[in-house]
Every structure is written in C-alpha cells, then in structure tokens.
RODO-2510 file (C-alpha; in nm, 4 decimals, decimal comma):
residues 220
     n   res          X          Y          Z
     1     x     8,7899    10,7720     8,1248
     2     x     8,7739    10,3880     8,0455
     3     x     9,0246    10,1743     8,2525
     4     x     9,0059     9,8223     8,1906
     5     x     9,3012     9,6894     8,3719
     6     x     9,2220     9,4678     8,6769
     7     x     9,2832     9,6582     9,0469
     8     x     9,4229     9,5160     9,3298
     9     x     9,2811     9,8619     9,5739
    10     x     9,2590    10,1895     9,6349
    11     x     9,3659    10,4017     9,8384
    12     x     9,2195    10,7651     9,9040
    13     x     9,3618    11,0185    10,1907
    14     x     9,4277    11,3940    10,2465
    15     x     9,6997    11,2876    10,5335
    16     x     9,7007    11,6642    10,6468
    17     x     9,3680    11,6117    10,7910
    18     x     9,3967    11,2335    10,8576
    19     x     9,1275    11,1264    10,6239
    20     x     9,1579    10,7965    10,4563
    21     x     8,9784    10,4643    10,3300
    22     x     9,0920    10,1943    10,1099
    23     x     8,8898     9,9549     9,9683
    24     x     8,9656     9,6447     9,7672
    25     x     8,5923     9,6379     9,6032
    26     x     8,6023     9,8790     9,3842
    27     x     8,4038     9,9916     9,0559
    28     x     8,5475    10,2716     8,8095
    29     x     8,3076    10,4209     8,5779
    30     x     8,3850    10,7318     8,3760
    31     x     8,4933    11,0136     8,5676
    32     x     8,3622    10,8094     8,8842
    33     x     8,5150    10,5889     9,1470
    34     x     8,2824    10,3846     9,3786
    35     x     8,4777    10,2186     9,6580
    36     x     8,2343     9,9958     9,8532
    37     x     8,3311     9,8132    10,2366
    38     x     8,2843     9,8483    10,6236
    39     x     8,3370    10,0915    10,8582
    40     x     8,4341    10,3721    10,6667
    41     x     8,5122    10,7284    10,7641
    42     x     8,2913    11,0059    10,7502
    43     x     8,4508    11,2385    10,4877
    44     x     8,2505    11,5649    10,3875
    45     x     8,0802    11,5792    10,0675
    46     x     8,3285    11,7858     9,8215
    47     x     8,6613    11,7216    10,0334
    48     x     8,9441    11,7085     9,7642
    49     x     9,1388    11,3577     9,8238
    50     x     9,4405    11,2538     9,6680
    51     x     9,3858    10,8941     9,4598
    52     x     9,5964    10,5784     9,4723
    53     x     9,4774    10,3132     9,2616
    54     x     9,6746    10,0164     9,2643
    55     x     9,6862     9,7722     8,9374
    56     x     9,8132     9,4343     8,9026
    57     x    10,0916     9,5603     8,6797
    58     x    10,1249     9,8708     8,8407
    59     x    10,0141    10,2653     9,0034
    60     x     9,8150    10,5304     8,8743
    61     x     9,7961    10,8866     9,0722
    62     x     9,4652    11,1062     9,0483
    63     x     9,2985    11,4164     9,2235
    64     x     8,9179    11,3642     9,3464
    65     x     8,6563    11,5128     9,5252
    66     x     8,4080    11,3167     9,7645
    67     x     8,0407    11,2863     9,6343
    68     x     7,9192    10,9898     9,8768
    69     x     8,0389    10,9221    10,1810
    70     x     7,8763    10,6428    10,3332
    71     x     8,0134    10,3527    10,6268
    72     x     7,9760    10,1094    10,3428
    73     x     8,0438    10,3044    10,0449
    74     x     8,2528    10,6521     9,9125
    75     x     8,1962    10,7622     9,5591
    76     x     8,4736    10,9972     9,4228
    77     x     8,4722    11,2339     9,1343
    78     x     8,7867    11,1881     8,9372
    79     x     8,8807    11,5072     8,8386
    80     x     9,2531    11,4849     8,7113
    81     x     9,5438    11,2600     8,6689
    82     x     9,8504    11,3395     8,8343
    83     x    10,0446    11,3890     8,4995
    84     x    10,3981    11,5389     8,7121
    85     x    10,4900    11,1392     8,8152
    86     x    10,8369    11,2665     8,9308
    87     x    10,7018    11,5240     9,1497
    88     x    10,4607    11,2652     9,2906
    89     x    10,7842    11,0436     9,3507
    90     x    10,9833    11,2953     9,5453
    91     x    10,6999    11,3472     9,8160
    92     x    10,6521    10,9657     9,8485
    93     x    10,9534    10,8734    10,0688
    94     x    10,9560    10,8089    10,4267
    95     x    11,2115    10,7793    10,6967
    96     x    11,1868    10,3824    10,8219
    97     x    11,4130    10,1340    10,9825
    98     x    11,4161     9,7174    10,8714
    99     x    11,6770     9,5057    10,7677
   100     x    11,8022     9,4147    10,4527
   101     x    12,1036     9,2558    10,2602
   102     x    12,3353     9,3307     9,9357
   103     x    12,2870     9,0083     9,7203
   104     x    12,5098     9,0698     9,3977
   105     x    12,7984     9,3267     9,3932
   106     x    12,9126     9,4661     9,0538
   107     x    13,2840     9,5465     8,9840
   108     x    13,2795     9,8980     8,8768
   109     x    13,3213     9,8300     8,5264
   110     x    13,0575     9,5766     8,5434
   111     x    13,2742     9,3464     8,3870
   112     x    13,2069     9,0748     8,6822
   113     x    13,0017     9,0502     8,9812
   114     x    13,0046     8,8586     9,2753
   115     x    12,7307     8,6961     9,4999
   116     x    12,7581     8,8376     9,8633
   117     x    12,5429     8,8340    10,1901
   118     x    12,5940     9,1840    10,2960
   119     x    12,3739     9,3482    10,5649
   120     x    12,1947     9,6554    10,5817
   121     x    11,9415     9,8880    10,7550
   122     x    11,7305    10,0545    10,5943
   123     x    11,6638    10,4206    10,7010
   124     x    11,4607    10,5679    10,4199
   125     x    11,2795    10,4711    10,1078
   126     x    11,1263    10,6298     9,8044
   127     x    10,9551    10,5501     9,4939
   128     x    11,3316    10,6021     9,3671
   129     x    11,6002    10,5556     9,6068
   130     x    11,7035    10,4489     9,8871
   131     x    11,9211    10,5431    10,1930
   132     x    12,1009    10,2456    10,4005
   133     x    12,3369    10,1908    10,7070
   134     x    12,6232     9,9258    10,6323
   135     x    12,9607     9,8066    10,7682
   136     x    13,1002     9,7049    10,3600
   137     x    13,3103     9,9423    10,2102
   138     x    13,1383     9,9825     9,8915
   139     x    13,2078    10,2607     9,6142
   140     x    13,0309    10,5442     9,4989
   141     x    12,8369    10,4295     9,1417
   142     x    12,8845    10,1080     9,2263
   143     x    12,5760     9,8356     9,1493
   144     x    12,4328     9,5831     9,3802
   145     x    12,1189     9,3768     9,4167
   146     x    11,9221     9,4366     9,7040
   147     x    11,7100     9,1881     9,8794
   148     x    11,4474     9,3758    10,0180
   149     x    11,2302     9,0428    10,1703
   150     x    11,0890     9,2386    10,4278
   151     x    10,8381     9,4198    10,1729
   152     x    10,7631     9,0676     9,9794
   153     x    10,9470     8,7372     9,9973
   154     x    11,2139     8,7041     9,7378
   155     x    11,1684     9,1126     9,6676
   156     x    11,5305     9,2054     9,4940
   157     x    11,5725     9,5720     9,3481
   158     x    11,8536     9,6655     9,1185
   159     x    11,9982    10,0222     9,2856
   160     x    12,3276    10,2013     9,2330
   161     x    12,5269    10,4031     9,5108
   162     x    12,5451    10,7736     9,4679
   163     x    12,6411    10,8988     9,7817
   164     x    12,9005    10,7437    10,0105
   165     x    12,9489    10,9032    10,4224
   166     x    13,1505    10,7715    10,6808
   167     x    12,9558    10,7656    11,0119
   168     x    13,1897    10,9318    11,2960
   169     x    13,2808    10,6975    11,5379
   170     x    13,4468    10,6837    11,8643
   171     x    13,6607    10,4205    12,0839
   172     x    13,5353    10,1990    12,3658
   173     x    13,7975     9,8985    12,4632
   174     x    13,9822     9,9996    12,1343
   175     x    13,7237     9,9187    11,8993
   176     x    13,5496    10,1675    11,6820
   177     x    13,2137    10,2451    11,8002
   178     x    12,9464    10,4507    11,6102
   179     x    12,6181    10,5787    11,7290
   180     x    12,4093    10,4038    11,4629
   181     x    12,5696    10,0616    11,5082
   182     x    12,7170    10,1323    11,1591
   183     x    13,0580    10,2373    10,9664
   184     x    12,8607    10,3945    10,6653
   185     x    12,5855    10,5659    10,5477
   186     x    12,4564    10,4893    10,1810
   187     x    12,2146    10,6701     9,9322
   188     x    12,1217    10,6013     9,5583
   189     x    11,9129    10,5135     9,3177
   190     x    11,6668    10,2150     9,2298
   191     x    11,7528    10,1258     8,8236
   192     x    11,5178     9,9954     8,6076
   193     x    11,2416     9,9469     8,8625
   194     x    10,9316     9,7588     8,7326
   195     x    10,5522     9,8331     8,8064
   196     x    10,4937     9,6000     9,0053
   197     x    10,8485     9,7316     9,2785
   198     x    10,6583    10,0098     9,2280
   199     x    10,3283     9,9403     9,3146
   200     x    10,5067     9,7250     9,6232
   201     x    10,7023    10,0477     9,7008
   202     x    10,4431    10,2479     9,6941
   203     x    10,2227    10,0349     9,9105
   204     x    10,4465    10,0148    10,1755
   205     x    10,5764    10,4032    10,1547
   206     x    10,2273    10,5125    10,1890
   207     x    10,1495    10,3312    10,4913
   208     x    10,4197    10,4269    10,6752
   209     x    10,3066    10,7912    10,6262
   210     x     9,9872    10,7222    10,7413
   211     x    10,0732    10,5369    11,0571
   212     x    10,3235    10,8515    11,1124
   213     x    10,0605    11,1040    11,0785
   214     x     9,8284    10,9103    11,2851
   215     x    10,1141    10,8584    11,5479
   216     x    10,1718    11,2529    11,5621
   217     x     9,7681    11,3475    11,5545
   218     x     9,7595    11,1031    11,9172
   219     x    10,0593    11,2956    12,0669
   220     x     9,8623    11,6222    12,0290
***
C-alpha cells in the first residue's frame, strides 16, 4: 500500500467503547501504520479501530486492527479501505450549535446574486449538508455562500437549500415568539465541496462525536 502524500494526523477510535488516539507523528509503511506520541491509551492487542488519516489535500477512511499499543507508540494493521465513501458520510454528522452567516444569495435562476450578511445557527453538520436556524425567508433550491469562520477563518462553503420549515411560534406583547429564537428551520446540501472542506469538516464532525460520547460515558 504505498502512500506518498504528506499527512497532517491521524485519528484512530472505536467510539462505542471510547477508545481513541491521534497522533500527528506518524509513519505509514505497507499494510502498517505506526503512530508515535505521549500518553496514549491502552488499547488491546487485536481491537478493530476505525482509521482517519488526514492529508494536506484531503481524507482517507480505513479499517485496522491494533498490533502495539504502547504510551508512546500504537502500530495498526491496515486491513481495508473504506471503499462505501457515501455510507461513511451519512454516519459522520453530528447535532451542534455555533453561529454562522449567508454571504452571497443566488436568484433562483442564478442569473444574479447579491452580497448579504445573513445570520444563522447552526444545528447540525455532515460531511454533506447542513441544517440551520434563520430569520431570512429564503427558498427551497435556492444557493448561498456560507461563511462558516467558526471552523477556520475565512471558511466559505457553497450549499443549496432543500428543505424549507417554518418554526411554530407564539405571541408575547404582540410579537412573534418561537422557542428556538428563530422563524425557520433550513436543511441542504454542501455543492462542490473540496478536500480540504472536507478534511476541515471532517475534523471538526469527528470531535464533536467524541466529546459527546465521552460526555455520555461520565453521566453513567
């Protein structure tokens, strides 16, 4: 298995049973992945681990088994690549909450486009969509650029609207009042999403699942 391109880390977990390590030293040899560091977990020899390696220009997915295990070191038997990358997609999404902003606003021919400041909350994220809270009106298939700063400064993603709700509201001192804060909820797609949104995506969606799981195993 030669891999030449540079990596940034890797990540290796099996979240069910709150194993993980990441490691930013790290040597790939055929079939064998040596992550070296500090105070790593104990994880026992032959535990299969799901594989995040993270490139400059991208993600690659793989299934391993532990060989070493080591507080300085894990070695990891690469057994397969995750070849189903849209299956791999759909289980990478996490419920979250920051704030964002609509940047760029397409007519719905796309004929023109206009440069806005709209807000938004975030409330879920995936390798290829989104889900948002906002007060603008927008339309269903419409386009907008996103400014999603809170991953990475200057972070914009392409996405189109596919789903359009109405948030039931209710009156206090005549004014409209939701629970959320918000007039709308908002789901679609990311378009044309490059490896390194991805990778970014990725990064973030993954850590948010582990601080989840690690949040749930305390409240046992």
């Amino acid at each position: 298995m030669a891999i030449t391109k540079r990596i940034v880390k890797v990540d290796i977990s099996k979240l069910d049973e709150g194993l993980h390590a990441s490691a930013d030293n790290v040597t790939i040899e055929p079939d064998r992945l040596i992550m070296r560091g500090v105070d790593f977990m104990n994880i026992p020899h032959q535990t299969p681990v799901d594989i995040i390696i993270y490139y400059e220009d991208g993600i690659q997915f793989f299934f391993g088994e532990i060989t070493l295990s080591l507080s300085t070191q894990i070695n990891v038997e690469i057994l397969s690549v995750v070849s189903d990358k849209k299956e791999r997609r759909r289980s990478l999404k996490v419920r979250t909450s920051f704030d964002a902003s609509a940047v760029l606003m397409f007519s719905m021919k796309e004929r023109r486009h206009m440069r806005v400041n709209v807000p938004i909350r975030v409330r879920d994220l995936s390798m290829g969509g989104i889900g948002f809270f906002c007060n603008h009106p927008f339309f269903r298939r419409q386009k907008l650029i996103l400014d999603m700063s809170y991953l990475k400064k200057d972070f914009e993603l392409e996405f189109q609207i596919l789903r359009k709700e109405k948030i039931e509201a209710h009156m206090v001192d005549g004014v409209e009042i939701s629970k959320v804060g918000f007039k709308f909820r908002y789901g679609g797609c990311i378009l044309s999403i490059t490896a390194e949104q991805e990778r970014l995506i990725t990064e973030y969606v993954f850590k948010v699942q582990l601080s989840e799981h690690q949040r749930r195993k305390e409240a046992e």
